[in-house]
C-alpha positions as CSV (number, residue, x, y, z in Angstrom):
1,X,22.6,25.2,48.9
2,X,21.0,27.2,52.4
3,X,20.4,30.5,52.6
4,X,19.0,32.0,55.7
5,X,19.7,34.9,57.6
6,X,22.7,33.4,59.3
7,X,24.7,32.0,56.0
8,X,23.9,35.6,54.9
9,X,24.9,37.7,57.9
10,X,22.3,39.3,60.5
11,X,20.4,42.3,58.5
12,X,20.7,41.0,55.0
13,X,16.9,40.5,54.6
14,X,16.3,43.7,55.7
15,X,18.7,45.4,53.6
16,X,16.7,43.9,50.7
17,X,13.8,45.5,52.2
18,X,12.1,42.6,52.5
19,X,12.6,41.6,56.2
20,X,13.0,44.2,59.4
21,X,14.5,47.6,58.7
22,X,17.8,48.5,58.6
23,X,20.5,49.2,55.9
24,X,24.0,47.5,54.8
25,X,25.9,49.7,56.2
26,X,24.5,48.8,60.2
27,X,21.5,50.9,59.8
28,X,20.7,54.7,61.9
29,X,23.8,56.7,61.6
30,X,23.4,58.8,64.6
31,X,25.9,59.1,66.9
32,X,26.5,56.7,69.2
33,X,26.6,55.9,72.9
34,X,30.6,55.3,73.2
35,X,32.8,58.1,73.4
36,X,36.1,56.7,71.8
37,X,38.7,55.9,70.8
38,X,38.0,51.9,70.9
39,X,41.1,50.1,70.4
40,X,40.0,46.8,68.4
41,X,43.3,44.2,68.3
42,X,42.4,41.2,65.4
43,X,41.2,42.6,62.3
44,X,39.3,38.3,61.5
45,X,35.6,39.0,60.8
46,X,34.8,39.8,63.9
47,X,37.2,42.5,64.7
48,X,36.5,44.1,61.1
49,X,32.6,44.3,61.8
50,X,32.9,45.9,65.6
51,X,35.1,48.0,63.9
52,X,32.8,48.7,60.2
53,X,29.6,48.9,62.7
54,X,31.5,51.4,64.8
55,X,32.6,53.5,62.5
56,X,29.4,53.6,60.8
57,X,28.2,55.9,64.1
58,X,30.8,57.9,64.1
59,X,33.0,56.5,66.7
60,X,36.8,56.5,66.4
61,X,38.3,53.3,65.9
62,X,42.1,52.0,65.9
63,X,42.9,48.8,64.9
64,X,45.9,46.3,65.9
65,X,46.9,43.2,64.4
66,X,50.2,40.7,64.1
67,X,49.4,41.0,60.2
68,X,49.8,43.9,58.7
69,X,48.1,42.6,55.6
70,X,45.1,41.8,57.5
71,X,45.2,45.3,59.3
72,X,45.8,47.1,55.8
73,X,42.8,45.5,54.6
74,X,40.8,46.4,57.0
75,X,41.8,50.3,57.2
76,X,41.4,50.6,53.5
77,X,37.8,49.1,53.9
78,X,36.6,51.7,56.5
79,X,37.3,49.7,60.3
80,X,39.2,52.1,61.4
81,X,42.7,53.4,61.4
82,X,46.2,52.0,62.4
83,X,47.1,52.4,66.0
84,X,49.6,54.2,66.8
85,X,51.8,55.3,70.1
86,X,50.2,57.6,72.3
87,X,46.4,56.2,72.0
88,X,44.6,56.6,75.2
89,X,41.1,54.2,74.3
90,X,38.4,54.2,76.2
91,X,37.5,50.3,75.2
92,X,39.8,47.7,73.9
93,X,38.5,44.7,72.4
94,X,39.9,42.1,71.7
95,X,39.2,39.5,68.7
96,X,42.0,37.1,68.6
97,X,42.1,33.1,68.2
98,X,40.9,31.6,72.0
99,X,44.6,30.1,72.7
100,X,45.9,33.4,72.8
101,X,42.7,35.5,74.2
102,X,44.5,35.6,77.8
103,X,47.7,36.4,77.2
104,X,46.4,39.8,74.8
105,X,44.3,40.3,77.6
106,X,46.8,40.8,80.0
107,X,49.3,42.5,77.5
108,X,46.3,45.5,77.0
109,X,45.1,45.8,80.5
110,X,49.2,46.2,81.4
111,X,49.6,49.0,78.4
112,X,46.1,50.9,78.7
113,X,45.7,51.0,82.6
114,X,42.7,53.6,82.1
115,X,40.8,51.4,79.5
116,X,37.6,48.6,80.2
117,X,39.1,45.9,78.2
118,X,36.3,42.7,76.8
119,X,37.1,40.0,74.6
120,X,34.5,38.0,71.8
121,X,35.9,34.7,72.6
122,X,33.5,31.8,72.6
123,X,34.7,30.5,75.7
124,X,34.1,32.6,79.3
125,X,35.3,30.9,82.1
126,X,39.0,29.5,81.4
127,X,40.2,32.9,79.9
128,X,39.0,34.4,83.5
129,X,40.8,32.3,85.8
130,X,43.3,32.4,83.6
131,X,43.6,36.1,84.1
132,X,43.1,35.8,87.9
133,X,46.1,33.1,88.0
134,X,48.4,35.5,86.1
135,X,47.1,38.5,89.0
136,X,45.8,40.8,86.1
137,X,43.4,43.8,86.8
138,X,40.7,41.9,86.1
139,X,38.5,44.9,87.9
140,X,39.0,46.0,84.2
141,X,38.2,43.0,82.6
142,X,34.9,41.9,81.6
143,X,34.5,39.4,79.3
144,X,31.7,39.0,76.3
145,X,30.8,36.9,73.5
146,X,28.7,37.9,70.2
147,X,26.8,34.9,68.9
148,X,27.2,36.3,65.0
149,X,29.4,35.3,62.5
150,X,29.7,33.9,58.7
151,X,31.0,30.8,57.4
152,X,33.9,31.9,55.8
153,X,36.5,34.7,58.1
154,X,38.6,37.3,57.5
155,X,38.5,41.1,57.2
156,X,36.9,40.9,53.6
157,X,33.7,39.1,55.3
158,X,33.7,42.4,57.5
159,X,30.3,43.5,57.5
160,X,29.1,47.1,59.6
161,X,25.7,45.3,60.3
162,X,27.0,41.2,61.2
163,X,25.4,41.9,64.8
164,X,22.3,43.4,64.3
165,X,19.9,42.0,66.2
166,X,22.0,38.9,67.4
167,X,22.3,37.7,71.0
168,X,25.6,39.3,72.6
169,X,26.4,37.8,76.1
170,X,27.9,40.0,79.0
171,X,30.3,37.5,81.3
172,X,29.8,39.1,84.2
173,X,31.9,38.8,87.7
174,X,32.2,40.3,91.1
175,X,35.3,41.7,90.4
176,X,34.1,44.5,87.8
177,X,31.7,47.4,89.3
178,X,28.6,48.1,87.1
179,X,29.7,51.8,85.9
180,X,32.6,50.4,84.7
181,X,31.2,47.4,83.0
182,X,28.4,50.0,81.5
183,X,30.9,50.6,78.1
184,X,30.4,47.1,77.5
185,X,26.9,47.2,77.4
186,X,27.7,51.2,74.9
187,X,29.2,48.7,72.7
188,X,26.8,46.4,72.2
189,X,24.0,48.4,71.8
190,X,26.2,50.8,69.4
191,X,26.5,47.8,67.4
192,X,22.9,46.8,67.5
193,X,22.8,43.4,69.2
194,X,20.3,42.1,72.0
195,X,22.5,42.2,75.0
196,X,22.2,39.0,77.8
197,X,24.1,38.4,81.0
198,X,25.4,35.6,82.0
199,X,28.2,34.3,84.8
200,X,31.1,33.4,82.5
201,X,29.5,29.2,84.0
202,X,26.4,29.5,82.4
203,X,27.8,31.1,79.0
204,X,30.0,27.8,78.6
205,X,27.6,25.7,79.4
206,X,24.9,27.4,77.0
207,X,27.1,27.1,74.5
208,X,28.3,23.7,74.4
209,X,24.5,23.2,74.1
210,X,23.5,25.3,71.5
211,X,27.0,26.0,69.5
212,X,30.1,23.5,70.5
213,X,28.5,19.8,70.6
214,X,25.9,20.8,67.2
215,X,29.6,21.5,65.7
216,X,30.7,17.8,66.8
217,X,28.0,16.1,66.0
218,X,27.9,17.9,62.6
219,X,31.1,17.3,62.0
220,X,31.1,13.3,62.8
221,X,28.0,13.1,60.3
222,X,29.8,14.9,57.7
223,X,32.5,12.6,58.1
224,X,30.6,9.5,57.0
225,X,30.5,10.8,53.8
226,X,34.0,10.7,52.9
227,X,33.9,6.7,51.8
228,X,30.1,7.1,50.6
229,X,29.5,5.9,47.4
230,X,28.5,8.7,45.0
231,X,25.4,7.1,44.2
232,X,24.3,7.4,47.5
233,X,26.2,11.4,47.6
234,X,23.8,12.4,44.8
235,X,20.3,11.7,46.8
236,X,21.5,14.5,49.5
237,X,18.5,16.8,49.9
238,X,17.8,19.2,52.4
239,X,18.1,17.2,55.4
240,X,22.1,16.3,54.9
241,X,23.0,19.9,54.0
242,X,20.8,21.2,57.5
243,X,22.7,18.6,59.7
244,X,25.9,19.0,58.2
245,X,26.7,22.9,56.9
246,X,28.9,23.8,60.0
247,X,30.8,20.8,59.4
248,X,32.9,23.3,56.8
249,X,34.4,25.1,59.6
250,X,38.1,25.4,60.5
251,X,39.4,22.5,62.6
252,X,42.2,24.3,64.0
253,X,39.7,27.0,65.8
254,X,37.3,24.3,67.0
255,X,40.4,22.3,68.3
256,X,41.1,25.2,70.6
257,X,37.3,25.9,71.6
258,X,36.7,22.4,72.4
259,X,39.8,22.2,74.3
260,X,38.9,25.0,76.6
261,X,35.4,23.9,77.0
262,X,36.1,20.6,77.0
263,X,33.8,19.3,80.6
264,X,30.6,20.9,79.5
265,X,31.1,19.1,75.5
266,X,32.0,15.9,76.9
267,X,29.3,15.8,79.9
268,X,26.6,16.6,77.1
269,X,28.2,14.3,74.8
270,X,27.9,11.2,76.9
271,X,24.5,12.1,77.6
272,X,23.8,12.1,73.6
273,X,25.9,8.6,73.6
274,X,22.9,7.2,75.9
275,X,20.5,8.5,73.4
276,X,22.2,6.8,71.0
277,X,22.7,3.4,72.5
278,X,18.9,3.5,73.3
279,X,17.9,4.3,69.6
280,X,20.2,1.6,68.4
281,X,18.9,-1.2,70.7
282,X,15.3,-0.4,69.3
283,X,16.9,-1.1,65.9
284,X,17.9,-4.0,67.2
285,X,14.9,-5.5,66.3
286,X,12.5,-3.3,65.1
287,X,9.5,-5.9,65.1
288,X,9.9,-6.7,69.1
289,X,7.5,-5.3,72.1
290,X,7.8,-2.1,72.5
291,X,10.4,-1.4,69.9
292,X,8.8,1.2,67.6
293,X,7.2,3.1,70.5
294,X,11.1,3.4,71.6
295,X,12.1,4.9,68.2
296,X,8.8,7.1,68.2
297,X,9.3,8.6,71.5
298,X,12.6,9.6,70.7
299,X,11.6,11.2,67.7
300,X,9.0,12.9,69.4
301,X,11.3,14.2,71.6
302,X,12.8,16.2,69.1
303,X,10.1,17.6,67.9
304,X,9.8,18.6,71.5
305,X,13.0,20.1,71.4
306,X,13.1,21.9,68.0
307,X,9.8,23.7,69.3
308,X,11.5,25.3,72.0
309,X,14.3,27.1,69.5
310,X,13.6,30.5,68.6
311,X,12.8,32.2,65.6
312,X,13.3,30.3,62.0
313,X,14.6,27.2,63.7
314,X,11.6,26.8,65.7
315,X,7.9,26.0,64.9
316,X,7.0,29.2,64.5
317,X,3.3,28.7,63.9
318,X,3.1,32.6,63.3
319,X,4.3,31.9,59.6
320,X,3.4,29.4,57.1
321,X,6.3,28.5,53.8
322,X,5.8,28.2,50.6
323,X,7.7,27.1,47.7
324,X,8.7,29.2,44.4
325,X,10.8,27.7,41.9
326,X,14.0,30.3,40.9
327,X,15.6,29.1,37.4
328,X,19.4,28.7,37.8
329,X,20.0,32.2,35.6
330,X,21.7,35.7,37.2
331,X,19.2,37.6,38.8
332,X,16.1,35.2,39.5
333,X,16.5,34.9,42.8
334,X,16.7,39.0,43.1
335,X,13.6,39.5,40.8
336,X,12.2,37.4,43.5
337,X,13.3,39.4,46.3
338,X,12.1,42.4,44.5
339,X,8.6,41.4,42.9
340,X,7.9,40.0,46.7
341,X,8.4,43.3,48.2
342,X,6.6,45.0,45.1
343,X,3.5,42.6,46.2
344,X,3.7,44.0,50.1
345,X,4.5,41.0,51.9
346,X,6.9,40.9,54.6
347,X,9.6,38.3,53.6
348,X,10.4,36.6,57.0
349,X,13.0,33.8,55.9
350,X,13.8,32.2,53.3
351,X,16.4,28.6,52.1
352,X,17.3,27.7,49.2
353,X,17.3,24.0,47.7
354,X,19.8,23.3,45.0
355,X,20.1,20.2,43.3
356,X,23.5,18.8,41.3
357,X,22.5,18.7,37.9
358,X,19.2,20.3,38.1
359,X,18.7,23.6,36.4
360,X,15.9,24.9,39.1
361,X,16.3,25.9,42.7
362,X,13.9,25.5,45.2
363,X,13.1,28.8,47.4
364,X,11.4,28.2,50.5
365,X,9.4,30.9,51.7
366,X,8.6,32.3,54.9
367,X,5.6,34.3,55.6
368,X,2.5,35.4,57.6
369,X,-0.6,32.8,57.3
370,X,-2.6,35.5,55.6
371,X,-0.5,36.2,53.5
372,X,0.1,33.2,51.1
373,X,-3.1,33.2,49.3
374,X,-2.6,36.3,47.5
375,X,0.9,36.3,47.3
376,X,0.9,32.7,45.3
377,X,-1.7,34.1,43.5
378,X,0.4,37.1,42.7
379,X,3.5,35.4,41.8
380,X,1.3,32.9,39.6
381,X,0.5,35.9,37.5
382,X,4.4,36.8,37.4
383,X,5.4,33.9,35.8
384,X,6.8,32.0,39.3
385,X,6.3,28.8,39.7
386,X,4.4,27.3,42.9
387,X,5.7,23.8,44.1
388,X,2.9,21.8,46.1
């Protein structure tokens, strides 16, 4: 089992009050920037916590969806409230599957002629010339793309504070003027994310770095599992469940993400496949010239890489870990959480190990250098268990 800040949603370590500020419920309930209404059409996770986080600072919402189970759901938990005829919005966005992102987009922009409209798709470029082909108003159009979410979707994964401090990108093109694009950037500081511009190029290409090939390559790992013998299923540790967690995600969304971003996947993807081959020939034969400082380069190439990550997934040589072991009962992980804070030291991150069969998890720790002295000591005296 992983948990880290992204499994649990941005904010959750903080609303332990054990990592930065904040609260559950999106943190400082002051008024926002936004004047309202904001139309939100898809009540999935993503439309629920735009409109949760929203809410939360008093904006008015009204929410649109083709379910109207989904949009229940989402009304009776707090998103907003129905729309109905006769809304004038000031924003729409939309949060709908990508294959139909353009044509919602054009449907809006045609029915709120005096609304900015933005989308959270995680593809830029294709839903813009898609617009331009149809001769929308794209002078209204700005797209955007929130780089938050949870592993499972849905309006009951909703959470008011899912973008706190997460990196929200602004699509920006010639055909929008700043004062009008300005709501967009209301919206996501409303919401609390770190706000970065892009041209709707370099979004797509970022993310089939960072997002759309680690999904493939997860997903093709995960596959080689299915005829592995058990034996061999049973030694997963750590490494396996790191390499392969996103590989739980719905094909039929990634199908349509890939397709629509399909020349930056594939150009990064054959760049990988030379990688690969090179690796391979080394194993060729391990014990010839020059084979093993092949492998080792490459290796330390990704130790190169991994370094230039931010945050947790980075060497972030501001922190040190530790390891405490957390019996499998109800509430030992929270008396952890708890008797941490009660110490005074900051909880930066923290994953969990969890063995089949085993009735002991492992909880790495993440915290300042100076710290882990006395804290081990501390939690020595509690009872906790140090491994290492």
């Amino acid at each position: 089992m992983v948990l880290d800040s992204e499994a649990l949603g941005s904010g959750a370590l903080g609303s332990l009050g054990l990592g930065a500020s904040g609260s559950g419920n999106g943190g400082s309930a002051s008024r926002g920037r936004l004047v309202g209404p904001v139309r939100v059409v898809g009540v999935g996770l993503l439309g629920t916590s735009v409109g949760l986080g929203l809410r939360a600072r008093g904006i008015e919402v009204v929410l649109a969806d083709a379910s109207p189970t989904h949009l229940s759901i989402a009304a009776d938990y707090g998103a907003g409230r129905p729309a109905v005829s006769g809304d004038k919005p000031q924003l729409v966005v939309v949060c709908v599957p990508p294959d139909v992102t353009a044509d919602v987009i054009a449907r809006e922009l045609a029915e709120y002629p005096e609304a900015i409209v933005t989308d959270v798709a995680s593809v830029k470029l294709e839903i813009l010339q898609n617009l331009r082909v149809r001769g929308a108003d794209v002078s209204r159009y700005i797209g955007s793309h929130p780089l938050a979410g949870r592993e499972r979707g849905g309006p009951l994964q909703g959470r008011a504070d899912l973008f706190i401090g997460r990196p929200w990108v602004v699509a920006a093109h010639d055909a929008i003027s700043y004062p009008r694009a300005g709501v967009i950037d209301d919206l996501i500081l409303d919401l609390g994310a770190t706000l970065v511009e892009m041209t709707p190029e370099e979004h797509d290409r970022g993310v089939a770095l960072v997002s759309h090939v680690p999904q493939v390559v997860s997903s093709l790992m995960a596959r080689r599992l299915i005829d592995a013998p058990s034996a061999a299923v049973n030694l997963a540790g750590q490494g396996l469940r790191d390499v392969t967690r996103v590989a739980a995600s719905e094909p039929e969304l990634w199908v349509q993400i890939l397709g629509a971003n399909a020349a930056p996947v594939r150009e990064i993807l054959a760049a990988y496949r030379d990688d690969l081959d090179r690796f391979i020939d080394a194993l060729d034969d391990p014990a010839a010239p020059g084979a093993r400082r092949r492998v080792a380069e490459e290796l330390a190439g990704g130790n190169a890489g991994v370094a230039r990550l931010p945050g947790k997934h980075g060497i972030d040589r501001r922190f040190s870990t530790m390891i405490v072991m957390v019996d499998d009962k109800p509430g030992q992980l929270a008396r952890l959480f708890n008797e941490i804070g009660e110490i005074g030291v900051n909880l930066e991150d923290v994953r969990l190990e969890h063995s089949p069969g085993v009735q002991v998890g492992l909880a790495e720790i993440s915290v300042v250098p100076e710290a882990v002295e006395r804290l081990t000591e501390e939690l020595v005296a509690r009872g906790w268990r140090i491994a290492g």
